[in-house]
N, C-alpha and C positions, 0 to 999 in steps of 0.2 A: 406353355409358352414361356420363353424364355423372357425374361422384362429388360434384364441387363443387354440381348442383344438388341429387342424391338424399339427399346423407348429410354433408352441411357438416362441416367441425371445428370445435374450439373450443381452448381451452387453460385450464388451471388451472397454478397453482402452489403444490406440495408440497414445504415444507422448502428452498423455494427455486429449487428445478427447476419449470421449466415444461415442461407433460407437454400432449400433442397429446390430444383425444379427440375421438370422438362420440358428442354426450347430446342424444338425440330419443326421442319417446314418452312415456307417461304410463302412470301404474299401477304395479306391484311393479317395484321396482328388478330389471335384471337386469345384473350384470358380466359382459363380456364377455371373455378373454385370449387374446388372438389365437397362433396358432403364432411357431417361428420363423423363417418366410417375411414374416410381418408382415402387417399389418393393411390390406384393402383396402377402404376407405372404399364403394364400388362393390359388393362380396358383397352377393348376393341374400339370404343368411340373416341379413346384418342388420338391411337392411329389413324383414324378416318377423319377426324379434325387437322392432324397435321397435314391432312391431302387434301385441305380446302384452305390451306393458309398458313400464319407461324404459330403454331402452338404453344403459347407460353402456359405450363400448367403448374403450377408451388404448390409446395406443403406446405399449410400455414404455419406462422410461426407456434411452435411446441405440439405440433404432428410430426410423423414420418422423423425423417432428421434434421429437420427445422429447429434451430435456437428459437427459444421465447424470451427476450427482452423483458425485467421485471415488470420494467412498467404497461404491458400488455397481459388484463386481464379483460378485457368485456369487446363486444364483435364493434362495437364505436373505436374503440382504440384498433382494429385490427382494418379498420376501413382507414384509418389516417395513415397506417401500413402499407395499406396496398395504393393510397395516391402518393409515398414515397416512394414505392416499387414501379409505377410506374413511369413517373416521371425517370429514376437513373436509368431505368430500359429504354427510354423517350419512345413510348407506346405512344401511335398518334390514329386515330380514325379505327378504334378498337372496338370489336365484338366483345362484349364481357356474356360469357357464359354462366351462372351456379347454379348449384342443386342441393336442395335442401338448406342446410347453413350455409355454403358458399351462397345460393342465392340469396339468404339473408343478408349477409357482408357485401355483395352485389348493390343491395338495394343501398345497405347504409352509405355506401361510396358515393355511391348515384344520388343522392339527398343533397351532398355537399359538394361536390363539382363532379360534371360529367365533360372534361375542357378536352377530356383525352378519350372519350369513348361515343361511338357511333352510335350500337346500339346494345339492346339488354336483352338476355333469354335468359329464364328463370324457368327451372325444372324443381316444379312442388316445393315453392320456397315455405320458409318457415319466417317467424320474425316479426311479426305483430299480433295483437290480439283482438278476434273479433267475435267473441260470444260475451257473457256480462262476466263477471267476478266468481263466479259459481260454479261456471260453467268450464269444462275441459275443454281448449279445443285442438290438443295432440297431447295422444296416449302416453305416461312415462317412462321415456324408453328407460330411465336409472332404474324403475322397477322389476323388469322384464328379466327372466332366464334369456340367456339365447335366443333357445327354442320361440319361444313367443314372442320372441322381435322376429324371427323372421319370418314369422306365420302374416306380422301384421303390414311388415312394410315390405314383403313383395310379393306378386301375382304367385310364381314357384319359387319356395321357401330353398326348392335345391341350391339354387341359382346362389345366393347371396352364404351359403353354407361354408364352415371351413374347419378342418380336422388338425387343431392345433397341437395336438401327437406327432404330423407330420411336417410341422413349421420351424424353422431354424430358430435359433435362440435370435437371431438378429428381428427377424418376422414377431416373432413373440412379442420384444421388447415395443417395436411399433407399434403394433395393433393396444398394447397396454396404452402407451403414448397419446395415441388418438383416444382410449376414451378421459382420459384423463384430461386432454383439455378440452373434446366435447364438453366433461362435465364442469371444468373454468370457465366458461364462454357461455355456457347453456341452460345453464341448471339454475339458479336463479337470478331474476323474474326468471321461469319455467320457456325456454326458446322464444322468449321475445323479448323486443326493448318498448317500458308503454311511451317511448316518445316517438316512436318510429311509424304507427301509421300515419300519425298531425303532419307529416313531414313528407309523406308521399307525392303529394301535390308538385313538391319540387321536382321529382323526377320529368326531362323534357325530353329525354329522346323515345324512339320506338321501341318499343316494349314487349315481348314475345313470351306468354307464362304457358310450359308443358305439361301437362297434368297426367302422370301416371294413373289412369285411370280407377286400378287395386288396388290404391295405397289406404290401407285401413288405420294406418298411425296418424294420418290425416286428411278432413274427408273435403269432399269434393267443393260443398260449399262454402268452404274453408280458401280453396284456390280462387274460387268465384269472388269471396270475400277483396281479399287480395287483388285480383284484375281489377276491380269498380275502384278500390284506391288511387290506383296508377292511371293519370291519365292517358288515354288513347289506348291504354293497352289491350292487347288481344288472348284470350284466351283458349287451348284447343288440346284437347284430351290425347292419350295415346295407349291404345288397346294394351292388353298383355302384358303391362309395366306398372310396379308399386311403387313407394317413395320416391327409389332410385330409376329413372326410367333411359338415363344412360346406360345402366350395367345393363338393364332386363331389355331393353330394344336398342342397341346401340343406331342401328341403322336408318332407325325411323327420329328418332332423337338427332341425330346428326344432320339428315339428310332438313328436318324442319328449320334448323338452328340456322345453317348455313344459307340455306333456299331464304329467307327471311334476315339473313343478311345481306342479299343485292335488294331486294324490294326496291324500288322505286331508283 
C-alpha cells in the first residue's frame, strides 16, 4: 500500500513545533492518538475513520517527523499539547480516539478540560496503576527482543512484524524516533502517571474502552481496572486483536468507535 498516495501528510505548527499529521475526511471531527509504535499513515482503520468523518491523526511531538519542544517530556505536558492543538484547529464536538499511550494522553487531556470533545474511545489504554507497589501491571516492553514484544502484544505476531533490511533509511530513522520517545514519555514511573487514576473522576463525557482481547503485555483485568475509574464508562472486548486492536481488527475497532459516536 502505498501511504503517500492513500493518506498524505500535512504539518501544522503548534507554539512553534511543527507536528506531522493526517487531515482527510469531512464531517465530525475525529482525533486520532496513535500508540507508542507510532503512527502508520498506511493503517486500514484510518482510512475507514476518514469515511465516518474528519480525520485528524498527528505524530506526537518527537515521533514520526514531529518536532519535540524541549520543554515536553512527560504525557501531562503532551496533554496541554494537544488542548493547544486543538484549539488552533477549533476542533469542536470531537471524537477523541487512543490506543495504548495515545489513550493514555486521551485520558490525561480529558482530566483537564474536555470543552472541545464529545466523546472518548480508548483502545487498551495504558496510564495508571492498579496492582500494589510489587506488583507489574504491563510487561517491560524496554526489556523485550522484538521477537517477544510481538508474541505479547498481538493475537498474530505476523501481523505487527517488520523486516527492517527492507525499510528506507527514512523508515529506519522513524521507527528509532518513536522508540525513543516512547522511552521519554514512558519509561519512568514505568507507563503511568500515579496522579492520573485520583483524577479520573473528572472525566465527564461518554466513554468507550476496547479491549484487544490477546493482549498479553496487558491483561484484561487491567482494562476492567481502568473502566470502574471512568465514570459511566463502558467496557467491551474484541476477538482476535492484542494491544493494538486497530492494526489487528481494523474493521471491528472502527466500526465500534464510530457506532458509539451517534449513541444517543
Amino acid at each position: 500500500m502505498n501511504a503517500a498516495v492513500e493518506a498524505p501528510t500535512t504539518t501544522i505548527t503548534i507554539n512553534g513545533a511543527r507536528t506531522e499529521l493526517i487531515d482527510r475526511g469531512l464531517g465530525q471531527p475525529i482525533l486520532f492518538l496513535h500508540p507508542h509504535i507510532g503512527l502508520d499513515p498506511s493503517a486500514p482503520a484510518l482510512m475507514m475513520l476518514a469515511e465516518g468523518g474528519r480525520l485528524i491523526a498527528p505524530s506526537h511531538p518527537g515521533f514520526g517527523h514531529s518536532e519535540r519542544p524541549a520543554g515536553i517530556t512527560t504525557v501531562d505536558d503532551l496533554a496541554y499539547f494537544y488542548l493547544d492543538f486543538m484549539d488552533a484547529l477549533d476542533l469542536r464536538d470531537c471524537l477523541v480516539i487512543g490506543v495504548s499511550l495515545g489513550a493514555w494522553i486521551a485520558v490525561a487531556i480529558a482530566v483537564k478540560s474536555t470543552v472541545r470533545m464529545a466523546r472518548l474511545v480508548l483502545g487498551n489504554p495504558v496510564g495508571i496503576k492498579v496492582g500494589d507497589r510489587e506488583t507489574r501491571d504491563i510487561l517491560d516492553i524496554f526489556a523485550m527482543l522484538e521477537g517477544e514484544f510481538l508474541e505479547q502484544t498481538f493475537a498474530d505476531p505476523a501481523v505487527g512484524k517488520r523486516d527492517y533490511r527492507a525499510m528506507t533509511d527514512d523508515e529506519v530513522m522513524v521507527a528509532a524516533r518513536n522508540r525513543e520517545a516512547a522511552a521519554l514519555y514512558a519509561w519512568s514511573p514505568y507507563m503511568h502517571d500515579p496522579r492520573l487514576k485520583g483524577r479520573l473522576h473528572r472525566i465527564r463525557i461518554p466513554t468507550l474502552i476496547l479491549w484487544g482481547a490477546a493482549d498479553r503485555l496487558v491483561g484484561e483485568a487491567y482494562g476492567r481496572a481502568f473502566t470502574a475509574a471512568v465514570p459511566g464508562a463502558t467496557f467491551e472486548t474484541i476477538a482476535g486483536a492484542g494491544h493494538f486492536p486497530h492494526l489487528e481488527q481494523p474493521k471491528a475497532f472502527v466500526a465500534r468507535a464510530l457506532a458509539f459516536s451517534k449513541v444517543g
